[in-house]
Every structure is written in structure tokens, then in C-alpha cells.
C-alpha atoms as an extended CHARMM CRD file, in Angstrom:
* protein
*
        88  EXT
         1         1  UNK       CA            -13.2390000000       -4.3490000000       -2.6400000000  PROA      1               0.0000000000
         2         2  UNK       CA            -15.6320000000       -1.1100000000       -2.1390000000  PROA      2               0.0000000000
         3         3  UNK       CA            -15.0600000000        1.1400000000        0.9950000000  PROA      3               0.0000000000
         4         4  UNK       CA            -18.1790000000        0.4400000000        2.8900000000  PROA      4               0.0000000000
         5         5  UNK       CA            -16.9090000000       -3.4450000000        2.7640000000  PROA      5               0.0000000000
         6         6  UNK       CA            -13.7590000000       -2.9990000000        3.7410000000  PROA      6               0.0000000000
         7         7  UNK       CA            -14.6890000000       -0.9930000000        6.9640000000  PROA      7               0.0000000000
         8         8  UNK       CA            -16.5540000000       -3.4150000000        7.4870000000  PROA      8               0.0000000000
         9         9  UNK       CA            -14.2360000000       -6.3030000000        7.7560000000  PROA      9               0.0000000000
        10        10  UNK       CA            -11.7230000000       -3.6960000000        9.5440000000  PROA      10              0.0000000000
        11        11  UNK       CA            -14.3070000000       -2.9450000000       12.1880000000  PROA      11              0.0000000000
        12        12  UNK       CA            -14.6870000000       -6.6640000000       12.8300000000  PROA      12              0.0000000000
        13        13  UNK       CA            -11.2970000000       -7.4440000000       13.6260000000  PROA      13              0.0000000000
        14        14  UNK       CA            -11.2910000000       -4.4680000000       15.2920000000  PROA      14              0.0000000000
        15        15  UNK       CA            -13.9240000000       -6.0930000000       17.4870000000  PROA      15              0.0000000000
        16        16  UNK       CA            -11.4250000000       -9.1300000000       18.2820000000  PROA      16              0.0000000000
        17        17  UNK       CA             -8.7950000000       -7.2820000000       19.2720000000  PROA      17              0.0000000000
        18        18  UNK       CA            -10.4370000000       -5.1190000000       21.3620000000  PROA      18              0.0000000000
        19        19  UNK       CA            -11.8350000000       -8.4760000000       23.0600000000  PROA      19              0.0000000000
        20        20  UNK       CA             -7.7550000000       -9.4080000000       23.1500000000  PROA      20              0.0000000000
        21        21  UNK       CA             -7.3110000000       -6.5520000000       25.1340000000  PROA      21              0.0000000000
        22        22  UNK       CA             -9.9050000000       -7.0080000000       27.7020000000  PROA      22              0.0000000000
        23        23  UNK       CA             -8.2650000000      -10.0700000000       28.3690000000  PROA      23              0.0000000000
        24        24  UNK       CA             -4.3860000000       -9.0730000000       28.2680000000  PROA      24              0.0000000000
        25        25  UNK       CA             -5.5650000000       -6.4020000000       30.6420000000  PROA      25              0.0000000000
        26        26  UNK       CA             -7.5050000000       -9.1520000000       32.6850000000  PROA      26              0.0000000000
        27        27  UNK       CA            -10.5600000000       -7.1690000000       32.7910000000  PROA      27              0.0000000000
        28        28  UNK       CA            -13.7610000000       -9.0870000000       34.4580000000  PROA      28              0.0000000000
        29        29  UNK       CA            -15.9060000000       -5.7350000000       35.2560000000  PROA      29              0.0000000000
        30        30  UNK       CA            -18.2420000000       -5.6110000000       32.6390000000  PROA      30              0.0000000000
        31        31  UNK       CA            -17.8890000000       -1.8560000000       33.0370000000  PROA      31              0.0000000000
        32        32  UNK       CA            -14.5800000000       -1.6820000000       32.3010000000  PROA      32              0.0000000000
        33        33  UNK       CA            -14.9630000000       -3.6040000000       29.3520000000  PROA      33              0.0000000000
        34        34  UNK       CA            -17.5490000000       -1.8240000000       28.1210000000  PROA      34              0.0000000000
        35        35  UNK       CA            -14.9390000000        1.1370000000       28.3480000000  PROA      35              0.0000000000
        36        36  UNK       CA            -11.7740000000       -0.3340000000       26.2600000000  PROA      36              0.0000000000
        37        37  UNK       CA            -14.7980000000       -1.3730000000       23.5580000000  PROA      37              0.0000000000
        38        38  UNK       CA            -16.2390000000        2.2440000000       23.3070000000  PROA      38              0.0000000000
        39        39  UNK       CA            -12.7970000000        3.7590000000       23.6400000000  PROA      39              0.0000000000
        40        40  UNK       CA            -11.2310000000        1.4870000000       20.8640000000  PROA      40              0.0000000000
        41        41  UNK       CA            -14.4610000000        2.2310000000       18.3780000000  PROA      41              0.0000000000
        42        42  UNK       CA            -14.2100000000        5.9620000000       18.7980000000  PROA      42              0.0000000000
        43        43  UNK       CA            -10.3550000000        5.7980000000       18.1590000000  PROA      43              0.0000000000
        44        44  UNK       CA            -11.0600000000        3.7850000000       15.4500000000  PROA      44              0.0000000000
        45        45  UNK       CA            -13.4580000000        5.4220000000       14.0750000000  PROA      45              0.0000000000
        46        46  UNK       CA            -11.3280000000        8.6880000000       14.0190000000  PROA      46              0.0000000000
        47        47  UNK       CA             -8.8860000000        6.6150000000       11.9260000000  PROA      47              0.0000000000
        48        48  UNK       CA            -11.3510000000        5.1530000000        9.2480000000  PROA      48              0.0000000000
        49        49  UNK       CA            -12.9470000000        8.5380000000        8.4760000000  PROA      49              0.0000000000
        50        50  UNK       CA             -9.1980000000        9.9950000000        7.7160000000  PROA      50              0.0000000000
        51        51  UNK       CA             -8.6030000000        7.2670000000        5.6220000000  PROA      51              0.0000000000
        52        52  UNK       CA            -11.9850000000        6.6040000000        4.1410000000  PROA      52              0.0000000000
        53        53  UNK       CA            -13.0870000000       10.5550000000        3.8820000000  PROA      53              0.0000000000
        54        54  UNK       CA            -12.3630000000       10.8480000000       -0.2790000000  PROA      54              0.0000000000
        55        55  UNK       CA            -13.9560000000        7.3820000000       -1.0520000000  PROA      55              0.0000000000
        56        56  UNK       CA            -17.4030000000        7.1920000000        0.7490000000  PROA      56              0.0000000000
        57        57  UNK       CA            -20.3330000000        9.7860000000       -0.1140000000  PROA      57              0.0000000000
        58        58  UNK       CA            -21.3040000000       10.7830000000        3.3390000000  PROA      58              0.0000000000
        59        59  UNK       CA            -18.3070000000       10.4880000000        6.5790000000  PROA      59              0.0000000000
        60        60  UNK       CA            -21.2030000000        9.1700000000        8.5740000000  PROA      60              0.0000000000
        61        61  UNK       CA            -21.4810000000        5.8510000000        7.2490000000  PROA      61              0.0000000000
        62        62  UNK       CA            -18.2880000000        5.3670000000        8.4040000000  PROA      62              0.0000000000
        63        63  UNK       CA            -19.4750000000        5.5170000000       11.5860000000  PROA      63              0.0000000000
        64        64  UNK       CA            -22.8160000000        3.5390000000       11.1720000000  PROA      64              0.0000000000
        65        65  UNK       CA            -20.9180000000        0.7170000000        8.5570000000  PROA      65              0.0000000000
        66        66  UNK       CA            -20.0570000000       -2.0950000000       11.0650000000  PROA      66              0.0000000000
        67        67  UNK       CA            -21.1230000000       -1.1300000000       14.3330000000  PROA      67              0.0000000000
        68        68  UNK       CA            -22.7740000000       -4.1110000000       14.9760000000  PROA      68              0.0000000000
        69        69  UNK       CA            -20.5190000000       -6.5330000000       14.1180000000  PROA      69              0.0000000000
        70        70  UNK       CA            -17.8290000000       -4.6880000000       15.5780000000  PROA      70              0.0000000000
        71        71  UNK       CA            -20.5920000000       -5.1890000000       19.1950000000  PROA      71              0.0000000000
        72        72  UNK       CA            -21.2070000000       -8.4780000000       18.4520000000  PROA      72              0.0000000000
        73        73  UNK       CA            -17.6770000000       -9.7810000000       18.0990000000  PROA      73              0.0000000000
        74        74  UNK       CA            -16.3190000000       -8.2260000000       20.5560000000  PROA      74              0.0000000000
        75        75  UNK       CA            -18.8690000000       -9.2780000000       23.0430000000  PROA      75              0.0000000000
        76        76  UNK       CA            -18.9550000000      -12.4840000000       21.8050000000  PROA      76              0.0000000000
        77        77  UNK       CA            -15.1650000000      -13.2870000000       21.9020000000  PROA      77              0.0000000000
        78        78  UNK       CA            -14.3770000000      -11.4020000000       25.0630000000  PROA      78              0.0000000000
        79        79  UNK       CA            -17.2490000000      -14.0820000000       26.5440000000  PROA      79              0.0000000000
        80        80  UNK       CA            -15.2320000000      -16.9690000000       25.0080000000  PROA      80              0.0000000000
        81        81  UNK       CA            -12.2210000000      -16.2080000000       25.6780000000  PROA      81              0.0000000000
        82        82  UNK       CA            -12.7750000000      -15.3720000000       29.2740000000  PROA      82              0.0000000000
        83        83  UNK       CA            -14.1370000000      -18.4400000000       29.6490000000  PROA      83              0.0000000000
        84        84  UNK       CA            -12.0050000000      -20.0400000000       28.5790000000  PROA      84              0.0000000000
        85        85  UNK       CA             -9.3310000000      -18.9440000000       30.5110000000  PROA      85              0.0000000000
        86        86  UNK       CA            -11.5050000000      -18.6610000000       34.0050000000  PROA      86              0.0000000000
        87        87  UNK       CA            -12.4930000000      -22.6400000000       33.6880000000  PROA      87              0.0000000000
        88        88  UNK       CA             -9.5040000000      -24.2630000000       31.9770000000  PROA      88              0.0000000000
């Protein structure tokens, strides 16, 4: 599997457990939420360009691979599983 494709798999389960958190933590402040998502990108972010630095040609699509998905996910099943744990 190349680099850019596995960063971006990583960066979408990433997204899911970052949603996980939100709700272990019982956030419902979109603010907050917001937060543990940018927090747990940056961190991870940190992570993937120590481990990714020798095999990509330029660190900064390590930043830019996944970004959306990594959004969309975690928006998505942060929505889901709120509600379904608000109205069950």
C-alpha cells in the first residue's frame, strides 16, 4: 500500500475515534467538539509526519492527505452516535 493511501485510511479512523471521544467525554457543545477534533488532527498529524517523513516527497501532504475525510467522519459519526444515544 503507498504512503499517501495509508494516511489516508489512518486519518479516517482517526476521524471515528475522535467522534468516540466526544461521546465518552459526553460532549454536546459543538465548540468543544470542534476542540477534541482539531486537537486530535494536529496530534496526529505530528505523528504521521515522524513516521511518514522518509517515504512521501513533500511533509506537507501529510498534512493535506485526508483532511477531509478525517472532517467528514468525524462529524458524521459524532452526529450518529449522539443521536443515538440522546433518543434511544
Amino acid at each position: 500500500m503507498e504512503p499517501l493511501s495509508l494516511i489516508y485510511w489512518i486519518k479516517l479512523c482517526l476521524g471515528v475515534l475522535a467522534a468516540f471521544i466526544c461521546i465518552l467525554l459526553g460532549v454536546n457543545n459543538i465548540i468543544t467538539g470542534a476542540m477534541i477534533g482539531f486537537i486530535t488532527y494536529i496530534v496526529s498529524d505530528k505523528v504521521l509526519k515522524q513516521l511518514f517523513i522518509d517515504k512521501v516527497e513533500n511533509p506537507s501532504d501529510v498534512t493535506k492527505t485526508g483532511i477531509g475525510i478525517y472532517i467528514i467522519t468525524f462529524v458524521f459519526v459524532w452526529a450518529l452516535l449522539y443521536t443515538i444515544i440522546r433518543f434511544s
